[in-house]
C-alpha positions as a Markdown table, in Angstrom:
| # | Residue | x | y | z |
|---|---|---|---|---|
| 1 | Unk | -43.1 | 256.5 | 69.6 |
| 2 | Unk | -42.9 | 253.0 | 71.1 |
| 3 | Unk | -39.4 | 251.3 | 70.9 |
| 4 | Unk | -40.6 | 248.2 | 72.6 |
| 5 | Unk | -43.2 | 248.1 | 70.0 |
| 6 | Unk | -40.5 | 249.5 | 67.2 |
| 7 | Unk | -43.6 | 251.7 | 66.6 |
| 8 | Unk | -43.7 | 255.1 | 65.0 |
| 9 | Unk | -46.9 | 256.8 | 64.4 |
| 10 | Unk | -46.7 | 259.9 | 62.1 |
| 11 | Unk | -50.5 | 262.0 | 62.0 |
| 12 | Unk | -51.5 | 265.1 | 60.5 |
| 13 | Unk | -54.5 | 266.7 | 61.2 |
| 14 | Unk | -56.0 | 269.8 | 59.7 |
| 15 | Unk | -59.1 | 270.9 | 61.4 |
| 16 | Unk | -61.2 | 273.5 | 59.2 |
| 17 | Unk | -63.0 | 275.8 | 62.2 |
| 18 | Unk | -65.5 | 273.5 | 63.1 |
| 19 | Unk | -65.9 | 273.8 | 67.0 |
| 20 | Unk | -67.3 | 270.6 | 67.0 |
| 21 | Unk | -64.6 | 268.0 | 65.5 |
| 22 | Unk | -63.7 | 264.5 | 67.2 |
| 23 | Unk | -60.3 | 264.2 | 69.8 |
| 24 | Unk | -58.5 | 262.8 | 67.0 |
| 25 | Unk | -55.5 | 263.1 | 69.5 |
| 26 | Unk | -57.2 | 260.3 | 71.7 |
| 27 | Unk | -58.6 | 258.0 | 69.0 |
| 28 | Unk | -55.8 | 257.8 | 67.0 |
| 29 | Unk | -53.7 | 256.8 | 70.5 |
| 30 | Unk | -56.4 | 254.2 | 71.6 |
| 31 | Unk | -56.5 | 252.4 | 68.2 |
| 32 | Unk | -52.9 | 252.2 | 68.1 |
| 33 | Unk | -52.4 | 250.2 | 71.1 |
| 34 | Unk | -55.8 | 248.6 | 70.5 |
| 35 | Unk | -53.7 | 247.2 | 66.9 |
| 36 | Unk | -51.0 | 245.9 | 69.0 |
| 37 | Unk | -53.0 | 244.0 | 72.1 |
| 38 | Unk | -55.3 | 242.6 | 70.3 |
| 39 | Unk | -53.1 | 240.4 | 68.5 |
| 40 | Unk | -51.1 | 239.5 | 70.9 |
| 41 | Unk | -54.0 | 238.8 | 73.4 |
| 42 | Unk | -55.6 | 236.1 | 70.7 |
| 43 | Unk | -51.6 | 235.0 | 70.4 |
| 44 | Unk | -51.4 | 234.0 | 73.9 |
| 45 | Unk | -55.3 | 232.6 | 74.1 |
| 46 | Unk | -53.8 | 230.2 | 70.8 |
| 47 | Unk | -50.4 | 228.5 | 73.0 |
């Protein structure tokens, strides 16, 4: 939950006893934030 962002992000995982499954955890939370600085980056490069 991001309130500056007015960002909610809502994920269900259901992992099926594989020892050996990504840190869907971490991704999910770096391509979040990833969705909302890149635009704004190229935003700011544009003025």
């Amino acid at each position: 939950m991001d309130p500056a962002e007015d960002l909610i992000f809502v994920g269900m995982i259901q992992e099926r006893g594989s020892a050996r499954h990504p840190n869907v955890r971490s991704i999910s939370h770096r391509l979040t934030y990833q969705a909302i600085i890149e635009p704004l980056a190229e935003m700011e490069n544009n003025q």
